[in-house]
Every structure is written in structure tokens, then in C-alpha cells.
N, C-alpha and C positions, 0 to 999 in steps of 0.2 A: 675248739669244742664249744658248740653252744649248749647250755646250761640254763631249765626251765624249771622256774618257783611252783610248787603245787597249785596256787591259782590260774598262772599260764597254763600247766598240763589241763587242766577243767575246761578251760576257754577254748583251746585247739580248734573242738565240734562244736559245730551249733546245732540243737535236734531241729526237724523242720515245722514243727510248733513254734519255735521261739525265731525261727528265720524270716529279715524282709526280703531275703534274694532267693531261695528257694522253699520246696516242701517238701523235702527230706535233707538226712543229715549230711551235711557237709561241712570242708574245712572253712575257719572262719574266717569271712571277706573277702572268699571264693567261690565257683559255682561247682569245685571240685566235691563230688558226693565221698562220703563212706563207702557206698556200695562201689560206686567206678575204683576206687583204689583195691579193697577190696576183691573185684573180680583180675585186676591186672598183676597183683601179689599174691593170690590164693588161689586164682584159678586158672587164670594164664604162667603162675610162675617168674613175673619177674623179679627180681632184687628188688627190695625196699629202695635202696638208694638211686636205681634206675629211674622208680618211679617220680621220687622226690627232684633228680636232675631234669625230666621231661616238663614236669610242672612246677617248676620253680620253687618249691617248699624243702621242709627240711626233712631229713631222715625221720625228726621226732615226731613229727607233726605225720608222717606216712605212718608210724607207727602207734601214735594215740588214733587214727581213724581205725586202723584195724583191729584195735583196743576196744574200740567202741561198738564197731560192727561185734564183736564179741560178748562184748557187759550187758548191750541191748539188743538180745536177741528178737523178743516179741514185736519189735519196733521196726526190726528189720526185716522179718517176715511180712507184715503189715508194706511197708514201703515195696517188696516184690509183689505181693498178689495185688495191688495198686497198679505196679509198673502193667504185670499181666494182664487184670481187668481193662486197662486203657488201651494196650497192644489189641487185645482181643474188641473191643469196640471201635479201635481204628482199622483192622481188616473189615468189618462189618459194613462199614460208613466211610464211602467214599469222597467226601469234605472234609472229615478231620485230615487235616495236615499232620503229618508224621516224620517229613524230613525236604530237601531241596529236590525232590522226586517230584511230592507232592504238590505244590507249586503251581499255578497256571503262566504260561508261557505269555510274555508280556510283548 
């Protein structure tokens, strides 16, 4: 059983103010968001520990992001109408690149 000190629990998320690898919250030293856990635990339904064995982390750390996606609501809201506002300017605008779709054919 692993066993985490209140300052490890604190450190888990990084919000994406304080991130140099992303801009939003995710686990830390990962590109793993809050919200991606999040939507595969809460909205898809998997098992905490499913998701923790797919990405390498641990049960506690799948459960401190979804701790977080919680305690910081406003913050999480903010990070989807982001998410939204850029989806919605990338159907508009046919240069932003959105995925390996997007791509020009080399």
C-alpha cells in the first residue's frame, strides 16, 4: 500500500498557472489532465484503478485529480469554455491544426 504525507497529497495536481508542460490542471510530471481523468472516471464510467493501470499512476493520484476537478470548480469550468472557445475557432479556421487529420500530406 502506498502511503502519501499531506504535502505529497498537495503536489499530486499542478493547476495550469503554475505548469511549464501544460495549461490546465494535470498530474504532476505528466501531460495527464484533471479533466481527461475526470471525463474517463465520471463520464465514461471506468474504475479509478483501471485508469490508474492504463497510465501508469496510482489509484491515489487518479483520485486526488478527481478531488481537484471537484475543490476547483470555477477553474474547471474556465479550462472547458477554453477547451470549447478553441474547438469552436478551429472548425471556423482552416489552418489551425486540431489533430493528425489536420496535417498537410508531406
Amino acid at each position: 500500500m502506498v502511503c502519501f504525507t499531506m504535502s505529497e497529497q498537495m503536489n499530486t495536481v499542478v493547476s495550469g498557472d503554475e505548469s511549464d508542460i501544460h495549461d490546465e490542471p494535470h498530474i504532476r510530471d505528466r501531460r495527464i489532465t484533471v479533466g481527461h481523468i475526470h471525463a474517463l472516471v465520471e463520464e465514461r464510467g471506468l474504475d479509478a484503478q483501471t485508469v490508474a493501470d492504463r497510465f501508469d499512476l496510482t489509484a491515489s493520484e487518479v483520485y486526488h485529480a478527481l478531488a481537484y476537478y471537484h475543490d476547483h470548480p470555477e477553474e474547471m469550468r474556465a479550462v472547458e469554455k477554453r477547451r470549447r472557445e478553441l474547438h469552436e475557432a478551429a472548425e471556423e479556421d482552416p489552418e489551425i491544426i486540431t489533430g493528425p487529420e489536420d496535417l498537410p500530406e508531406s
